[in-house]
C-alpha positions as CSV (number, residue, x, y, z in Angstrom):
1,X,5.3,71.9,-11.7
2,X,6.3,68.7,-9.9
3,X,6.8,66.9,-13.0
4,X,8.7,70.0,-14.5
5,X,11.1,69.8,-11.9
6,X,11.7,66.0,-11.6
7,X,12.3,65.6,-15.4
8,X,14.5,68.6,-15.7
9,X,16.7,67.2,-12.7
10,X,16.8,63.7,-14.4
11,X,16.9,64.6,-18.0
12,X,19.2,67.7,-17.9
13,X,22.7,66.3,-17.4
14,X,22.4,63.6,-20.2
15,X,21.6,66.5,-22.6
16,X,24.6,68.5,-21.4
17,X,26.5,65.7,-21.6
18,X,25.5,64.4,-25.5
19,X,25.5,68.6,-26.4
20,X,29.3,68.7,-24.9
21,X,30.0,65.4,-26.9
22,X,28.4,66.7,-29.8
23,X,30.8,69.6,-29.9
24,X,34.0,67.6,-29.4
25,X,33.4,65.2,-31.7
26,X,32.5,68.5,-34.4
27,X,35.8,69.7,-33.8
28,X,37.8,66.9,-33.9
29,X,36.1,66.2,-37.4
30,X,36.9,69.3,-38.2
31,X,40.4,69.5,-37.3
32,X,41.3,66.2,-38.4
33,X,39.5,66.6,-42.5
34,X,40.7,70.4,-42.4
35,X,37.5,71.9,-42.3
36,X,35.7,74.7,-40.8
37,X,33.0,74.3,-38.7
38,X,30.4,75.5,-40.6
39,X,30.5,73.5,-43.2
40,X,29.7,69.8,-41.4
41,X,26.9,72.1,-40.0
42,X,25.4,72.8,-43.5
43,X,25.7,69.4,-44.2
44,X,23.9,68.0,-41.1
45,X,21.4,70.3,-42.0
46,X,20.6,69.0,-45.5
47,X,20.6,65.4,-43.4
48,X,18.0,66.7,-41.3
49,X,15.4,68.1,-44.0
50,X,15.8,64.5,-45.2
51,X,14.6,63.1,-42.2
52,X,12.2,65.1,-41.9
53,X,11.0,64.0,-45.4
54,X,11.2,59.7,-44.1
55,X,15.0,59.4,-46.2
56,X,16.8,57.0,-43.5
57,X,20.1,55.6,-43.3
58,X,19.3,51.6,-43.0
59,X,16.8,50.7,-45.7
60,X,12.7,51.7,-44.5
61,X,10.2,50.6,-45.7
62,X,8.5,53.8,-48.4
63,X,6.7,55.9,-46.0
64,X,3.4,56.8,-48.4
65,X,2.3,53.3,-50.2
66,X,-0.8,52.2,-48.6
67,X,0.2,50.1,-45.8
68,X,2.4,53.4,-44.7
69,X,-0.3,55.4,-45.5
70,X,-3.1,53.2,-43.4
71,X,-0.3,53.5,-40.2
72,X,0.4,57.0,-40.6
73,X,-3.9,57.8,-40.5
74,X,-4.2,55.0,-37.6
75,X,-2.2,57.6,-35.9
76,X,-3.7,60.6,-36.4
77,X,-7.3,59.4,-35.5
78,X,-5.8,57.8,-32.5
79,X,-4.4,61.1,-31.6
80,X,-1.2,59.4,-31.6
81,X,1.1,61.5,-33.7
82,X,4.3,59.6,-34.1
83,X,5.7,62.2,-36.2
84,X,7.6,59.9,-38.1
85,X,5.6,60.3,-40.9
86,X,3.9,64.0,-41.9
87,X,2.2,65.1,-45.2
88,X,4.9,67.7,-47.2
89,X,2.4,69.1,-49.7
90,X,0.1,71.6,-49.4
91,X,-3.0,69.4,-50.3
92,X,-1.7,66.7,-47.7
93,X,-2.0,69.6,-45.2
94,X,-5.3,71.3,-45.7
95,X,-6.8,67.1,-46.1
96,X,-5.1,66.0,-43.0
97,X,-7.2,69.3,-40.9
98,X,-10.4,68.3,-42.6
99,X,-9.6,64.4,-42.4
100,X,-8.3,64.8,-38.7
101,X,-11.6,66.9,-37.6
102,X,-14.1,64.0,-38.3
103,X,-11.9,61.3,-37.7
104,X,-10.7,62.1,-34.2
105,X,-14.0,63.2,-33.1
106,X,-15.5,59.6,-34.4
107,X,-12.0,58.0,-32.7
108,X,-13.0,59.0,-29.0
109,X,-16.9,58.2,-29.9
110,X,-15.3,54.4,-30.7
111,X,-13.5,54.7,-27.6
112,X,-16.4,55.9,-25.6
113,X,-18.4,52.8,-27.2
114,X,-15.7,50.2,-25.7
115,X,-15.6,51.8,-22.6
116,X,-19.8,51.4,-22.2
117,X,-19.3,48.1,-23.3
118,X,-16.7,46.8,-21.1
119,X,-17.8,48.5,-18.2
120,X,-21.1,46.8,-19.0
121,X,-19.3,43.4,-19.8
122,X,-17.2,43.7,-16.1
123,X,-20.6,44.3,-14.6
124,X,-22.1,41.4,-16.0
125,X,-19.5,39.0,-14.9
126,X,-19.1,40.6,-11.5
127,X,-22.7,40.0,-10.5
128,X,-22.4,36.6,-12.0
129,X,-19.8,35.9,-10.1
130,X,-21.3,37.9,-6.8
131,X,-24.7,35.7,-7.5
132,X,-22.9,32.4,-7.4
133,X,-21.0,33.6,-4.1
134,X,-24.5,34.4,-2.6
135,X,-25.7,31.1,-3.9
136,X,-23.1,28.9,-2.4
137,X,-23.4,30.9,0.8
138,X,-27.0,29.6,0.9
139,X,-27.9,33.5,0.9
140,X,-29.8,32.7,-2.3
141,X,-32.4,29.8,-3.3
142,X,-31.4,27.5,-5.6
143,X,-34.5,28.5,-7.8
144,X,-33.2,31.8,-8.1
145,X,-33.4,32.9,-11.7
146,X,-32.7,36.9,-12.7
147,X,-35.7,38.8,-13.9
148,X,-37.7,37.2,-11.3
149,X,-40.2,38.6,-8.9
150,X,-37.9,37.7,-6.1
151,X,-35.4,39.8,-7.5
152,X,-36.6,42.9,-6.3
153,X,-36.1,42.2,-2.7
154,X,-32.9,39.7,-2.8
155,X,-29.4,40.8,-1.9
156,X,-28.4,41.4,-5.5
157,X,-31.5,44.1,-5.6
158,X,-29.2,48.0,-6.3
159,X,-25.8,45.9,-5.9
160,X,-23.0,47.2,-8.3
161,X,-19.3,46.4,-9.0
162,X,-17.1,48.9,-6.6
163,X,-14.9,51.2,-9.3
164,X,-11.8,49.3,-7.2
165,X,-12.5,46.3,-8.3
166,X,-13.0,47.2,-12.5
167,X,-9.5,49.2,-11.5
168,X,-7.3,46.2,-10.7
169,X,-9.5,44.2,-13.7
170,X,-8.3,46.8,-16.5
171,X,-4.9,47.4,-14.8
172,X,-4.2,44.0,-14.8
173,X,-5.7,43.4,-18.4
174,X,-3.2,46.4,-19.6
175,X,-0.3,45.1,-17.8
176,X,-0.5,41.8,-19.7
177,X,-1.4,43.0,-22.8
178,X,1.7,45.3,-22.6
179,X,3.9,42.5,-21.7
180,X,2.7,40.5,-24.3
181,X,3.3,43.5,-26.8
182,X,6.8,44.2,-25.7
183,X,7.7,40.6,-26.0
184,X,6.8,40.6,-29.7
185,X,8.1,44.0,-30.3
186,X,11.8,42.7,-28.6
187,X,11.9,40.0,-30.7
188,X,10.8,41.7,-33.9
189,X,12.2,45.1,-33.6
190,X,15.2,43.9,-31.5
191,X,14.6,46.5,-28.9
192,X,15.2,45.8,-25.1
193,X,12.5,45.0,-23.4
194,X,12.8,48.0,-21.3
195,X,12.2,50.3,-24.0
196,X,9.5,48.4,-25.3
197,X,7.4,48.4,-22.7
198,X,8.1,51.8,-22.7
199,X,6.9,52.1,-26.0
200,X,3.8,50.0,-25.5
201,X,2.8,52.9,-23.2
202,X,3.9,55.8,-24.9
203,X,1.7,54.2,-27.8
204,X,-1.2,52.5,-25.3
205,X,-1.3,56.4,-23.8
206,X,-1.5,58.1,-27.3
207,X,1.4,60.3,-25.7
208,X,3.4,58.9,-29.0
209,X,6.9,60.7,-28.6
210,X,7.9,59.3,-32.3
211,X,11.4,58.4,-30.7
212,X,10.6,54.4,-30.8
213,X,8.2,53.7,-34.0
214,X,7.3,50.0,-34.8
215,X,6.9,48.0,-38.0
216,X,9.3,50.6,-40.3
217,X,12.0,48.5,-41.5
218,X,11.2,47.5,-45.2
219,X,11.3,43.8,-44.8
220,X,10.1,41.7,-41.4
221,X,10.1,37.8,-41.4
222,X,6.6,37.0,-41.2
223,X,5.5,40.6,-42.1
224,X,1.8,40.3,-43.0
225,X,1.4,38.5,-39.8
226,X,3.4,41.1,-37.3
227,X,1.5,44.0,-38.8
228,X,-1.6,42.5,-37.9
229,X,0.0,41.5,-34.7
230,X,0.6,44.9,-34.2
231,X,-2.3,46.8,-35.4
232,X,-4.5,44.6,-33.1
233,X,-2.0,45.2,-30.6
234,X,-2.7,48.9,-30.4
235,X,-6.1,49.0,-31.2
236,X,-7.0,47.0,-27.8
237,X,-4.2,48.6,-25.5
238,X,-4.8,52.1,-26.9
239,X,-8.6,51.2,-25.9
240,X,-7.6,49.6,-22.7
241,X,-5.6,52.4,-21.5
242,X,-8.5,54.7,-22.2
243,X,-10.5,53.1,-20.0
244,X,-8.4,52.4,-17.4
245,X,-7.6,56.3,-17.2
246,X,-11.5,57.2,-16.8
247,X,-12.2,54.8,-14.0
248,X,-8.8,56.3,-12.5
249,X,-10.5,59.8,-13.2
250,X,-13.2,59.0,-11.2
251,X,-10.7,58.2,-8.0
252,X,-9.4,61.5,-8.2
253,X,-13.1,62.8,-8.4
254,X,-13.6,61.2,-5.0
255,X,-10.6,62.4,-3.6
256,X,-11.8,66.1,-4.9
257,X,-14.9,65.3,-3.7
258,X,-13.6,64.8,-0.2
259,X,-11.1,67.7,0.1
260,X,-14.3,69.9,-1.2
261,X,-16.4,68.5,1.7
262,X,-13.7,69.0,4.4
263,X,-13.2,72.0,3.5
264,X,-17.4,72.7,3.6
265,X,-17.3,71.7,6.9
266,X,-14.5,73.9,8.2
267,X,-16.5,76.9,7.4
268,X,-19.1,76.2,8.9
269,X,-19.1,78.9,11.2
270,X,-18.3,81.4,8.9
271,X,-20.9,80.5,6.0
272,X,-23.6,79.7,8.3
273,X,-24.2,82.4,10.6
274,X,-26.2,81.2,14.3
275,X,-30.0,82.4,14.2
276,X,-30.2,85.8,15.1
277,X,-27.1,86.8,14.6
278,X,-26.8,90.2,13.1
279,X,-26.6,90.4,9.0
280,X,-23.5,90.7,7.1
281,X,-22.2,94.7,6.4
282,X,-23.2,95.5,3.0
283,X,-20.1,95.5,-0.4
284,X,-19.9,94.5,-3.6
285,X,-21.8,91.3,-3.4
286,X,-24.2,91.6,-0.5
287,X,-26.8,93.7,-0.2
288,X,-27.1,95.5,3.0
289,X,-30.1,95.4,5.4
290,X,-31.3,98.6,4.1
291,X,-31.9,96.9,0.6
292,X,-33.4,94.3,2.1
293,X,-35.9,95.9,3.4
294,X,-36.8,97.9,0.3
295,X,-37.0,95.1,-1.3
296,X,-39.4,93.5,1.0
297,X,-41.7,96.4,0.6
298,X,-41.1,96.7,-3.4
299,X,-42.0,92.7,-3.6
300,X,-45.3,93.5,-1.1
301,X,-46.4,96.2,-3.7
302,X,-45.3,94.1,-7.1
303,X,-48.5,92.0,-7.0
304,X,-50.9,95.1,-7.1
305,X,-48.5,96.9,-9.9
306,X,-48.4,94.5,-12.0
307,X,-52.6,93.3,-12.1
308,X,-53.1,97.3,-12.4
309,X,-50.3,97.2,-15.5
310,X,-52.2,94.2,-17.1
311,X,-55.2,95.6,-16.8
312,X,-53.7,98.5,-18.7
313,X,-52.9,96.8,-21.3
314,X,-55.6,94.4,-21.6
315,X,-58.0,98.2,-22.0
316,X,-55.8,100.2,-24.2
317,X,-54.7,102.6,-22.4
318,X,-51.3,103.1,-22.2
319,X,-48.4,103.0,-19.3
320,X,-47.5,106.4,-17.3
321,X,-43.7,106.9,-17.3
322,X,-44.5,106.2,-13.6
323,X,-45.5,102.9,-13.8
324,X,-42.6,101.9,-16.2
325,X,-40.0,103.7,-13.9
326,X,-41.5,101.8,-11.0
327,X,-41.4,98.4,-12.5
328,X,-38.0,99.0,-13.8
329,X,-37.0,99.5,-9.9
330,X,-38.6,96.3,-9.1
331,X,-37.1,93.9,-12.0
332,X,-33.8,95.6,-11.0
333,X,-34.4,95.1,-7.5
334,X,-35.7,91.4,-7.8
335,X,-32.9,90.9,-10.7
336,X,-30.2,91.7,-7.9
337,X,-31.4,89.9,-5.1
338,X,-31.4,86.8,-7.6
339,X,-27.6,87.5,-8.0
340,X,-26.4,88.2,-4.0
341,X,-28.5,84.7,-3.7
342,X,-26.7,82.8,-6.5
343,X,-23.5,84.4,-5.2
344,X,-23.9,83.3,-1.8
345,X,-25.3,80.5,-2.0
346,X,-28.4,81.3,-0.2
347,X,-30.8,80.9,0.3
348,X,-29.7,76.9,-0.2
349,X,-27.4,76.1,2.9
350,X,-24.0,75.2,2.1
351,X,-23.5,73.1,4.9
352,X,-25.7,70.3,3.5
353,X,-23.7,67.4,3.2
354,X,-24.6,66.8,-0.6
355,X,-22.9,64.5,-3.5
356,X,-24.4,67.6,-5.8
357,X,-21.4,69.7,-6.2
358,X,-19.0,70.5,-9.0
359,X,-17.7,67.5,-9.4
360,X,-20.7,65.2,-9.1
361,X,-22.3,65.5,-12.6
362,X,-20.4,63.5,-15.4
363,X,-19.9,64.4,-19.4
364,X,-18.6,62.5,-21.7
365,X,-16.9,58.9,-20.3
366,X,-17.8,60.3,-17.0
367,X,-21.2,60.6,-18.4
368,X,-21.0,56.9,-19.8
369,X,-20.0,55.5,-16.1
370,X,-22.3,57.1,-13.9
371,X,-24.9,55.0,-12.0
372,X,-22.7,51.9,-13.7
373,X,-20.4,51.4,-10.6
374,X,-20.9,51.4,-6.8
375,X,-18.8,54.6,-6.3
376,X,-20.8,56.6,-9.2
377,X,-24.3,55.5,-8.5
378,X,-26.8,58.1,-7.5
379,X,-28.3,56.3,-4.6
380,X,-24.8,56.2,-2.3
C-alpha cells in the first residue's frame, strides 16, 4: 500500500502530462494533413503489432538467430522477462511452458548453489581473517594450526561471521559490480548513467521492466567482446543480488522475530493465568470444566477397556455395540482434548522465551544459511 501510493503520487502527473500531449499533437496532425482521427489511430495500431513482433525503427539486430535466441532463454530461466522478445507461434508457446518449468526450477537450484558457496567462501575468509586478529593479539599460540586438538577449546571454538558483516560484504560487492556494469553499458549503449544503473538493477533484481534492454542494436564495436561482457555481467550481479536479498531476508526475520516476542510478553497475563486461578468459561475452542472432568474419568477407565477389548479379539469373540459406542466416546473425547491443547497452546507455556517459533525454521535459501551465520545459528 505504501509503495502504491508513493508511485502513483510520483508517476501520475508525467502520464497525464505525455496522455495530454499525446492528444494535442494527434490533433494537430490531424488538422494540419486533413485527416480524421481515426485513421492515424489505425495506423499506430498496425505500428504497435509490429513491435510487438521485434520490427524497430533504427536498425536491431534479428531477434530469433541464435545469439537472440540464447538472450531471449537467458531471460526466461533467470525469471527476467524483458519482454522485448516473445515466441508468436503456437509451438514457441506450448515449448516455452515446458522449457520454462525445468529451466527455472534448475535456475534458482544454481542460485541456491552460489549462495551455499559464497556464504561458505565469506565464512572462510572471515575466520581467516578473525584467526590472524586473535594471533596478533597474542590470544592465540603461534603453533596454532586448524583441526587441532587445541581447537576445541580456543576462542575460534562455535565462532561464526555475524549476518551484518556478509551484509555490507555483498552490498558492497553489488554496488561495484553495478557501477562497473553501468559504466560499460553508458559507453556502449550511450545511455546516462542514471538510467543504467537503473537498469543494472532492474536486470540484477530479475524485476526486468523491458523498458531499457541491452545489446539489441545490430552492430556494436567490439561486439563479441561486449556480449560476453554483458552476459558475465548479469550472470554474477543477477547471483549477487540473490544473495544479498536472502541475508537481507533474514534481518527482517529478526525484526519479526522480535515484534513476535514483544508481543509474547505483553500477554502474559492474559495467556498465562496465576495458579489457582479459576479455569476459562467453556466456547468454541475450550472445553469447559465439566469436560474436563469427564474426560479425567473416561482416560482412568481407557486402560481397562481397552486390555478387556484386546483380549476380545485376541479370543474370538466379538465386540458388544457397548464397548464400540464407548470407545468411540473416548477417541472422540481424547481426539478433542488433543485439539483445545493444540489450539491453546497448552499444555506448552507460551511465555517461554524460545527462538522456536514461526519464523525460526528455514526452507529453501533460508534453509541453506541456517547454522552458517552468527545470527542463524542454533546455539544463540
Amino acid at each position: 500500500v505504501a509503495g502504491a501510493t508513493v508511485f502513483s503520487a510520483l508517476e501520475s502527473p508525467g502520464e497525464a502530462e505525455a496522455r495530454a500531449r499525446w492528444g494535442a499533437t494527434l490533433r494537430n496532425f490531424s488538422a494540419a494533413h486533413g485527416v480524421a482521427e481515426p485513421e492515424p489511430r489505425a495506423f499506430l495500431r498496425h505500428y504497435e503489432a509490429a513491435l510487438a513482433a521485434g520490427v524497430r525503427a533504427d536498425a536491431l539486430r534479428p531477434r530469433w538467430d541464435f545469439p537472440g535466441a540464447f538472450y531471449f532463454v537467458g531471460t526466461v530461466v533467470s525469471t527476467i522477462g524483458f519482454g522485448m522478445t516473445t515466441p508468436a507461434t503456437v509451438g514457441g508457446k506450448a515449448f516455452l511452458i515446458a522449457y520454462g518449468l525445468f529451466g527455472c526450477a534448475g535456475t534458482i537450484l544454481f542460485f541456491n548453489l552460489f549462495l551455499e558457496r559464497i556464504i561458505s567462501l565469506l565464512a572462510f575468509i572471515m575466520r581467516a581473517c578473525r584467526e590472524r586478529q586473535l594471533r596478533r593479539n597474542g590470544l592465540l599460540p603461534a603453533t596454532f594450526r586448524r583441526g587441532s586438538a587445541l581447537s576445541e577449546a580456543d576462542s575460534l571454538a562455535g565462532w561464526k561471521p555475524s549476518v551484518y558483516h556478509v551484509l555490507l560484504i555483498l552490498g558492497l560487492f553489488a554496488v561495484l559490480l553495478s557501477c562497473c556494469a553501468s559504466a560499460m553499458y553508458t559507453s556502449v549503449e550511450g545511455w546516462d548513467y542514471v538510467d543504467s544503473l537503473y537498469f543494472c538493477f532492474v536486470t540484477f533484481s530479475t524485476i526486468g521492466f523491458g523498458d531499457l534492454v541491452s545489446s539489441q542494436h545490430a552492430a556494436y564495436r567490439n561486439q563479441g567482446l561486449y556480449r560476453l561482457g554483458n552476459f558475465l555481467f548479469i550472470l554474477l550481479g543477477v547471483c549477487c543480488i540473490y544473495s544479498l536479498f536472502n541475508v537481507i531476508s533474514i534481518l527482517i526475520k529478526q525484526v519479526l522475530n522480535w515484534m513476535l516476542r514483544k508481543l509474547s510478553c505483553r500477554c502474559c497475563a492474559r495467556c498465562c493465568p496465576a495458579p489457582g486461578a479459576p479455569l476459562a468459561r467453556r466456547n468454541a475452542i475450550t472445553p469447559g470444566s465439566r469436560l474436563r472432568r469427564r474426560l479425567a474419568a473416561l482416560g482412568a477407565d481407557t486402560a481397562a477397556r481397552d486390555s478387556d477389548a484386546e483380549g476380545r479379539r485376541l479370543s474370538g469373540e466379538l465386540i458388544s455395540m457397548r464397548d464400540l459406542t464407548a470407545s468411540n466416546k473416548v477417541s472422540l473425547a481424547l481426539l478433542q482434548k488433543q485439539l483445545s491443547e493444540t489450539a491453546n497452546g497448552y499444555p506448552r507455556s507460551v511465555c517461554v522465551n524460545t527462538r522456536q517459533n514461526g519464523f525460526s525454521g528455514g526452507v529453501g535459501a533460508l534453509g541453506i544459511m541456517n547454522n552458517r551465520l552468527a545470527e542463524t545459528s542454533a546455539s544463540r
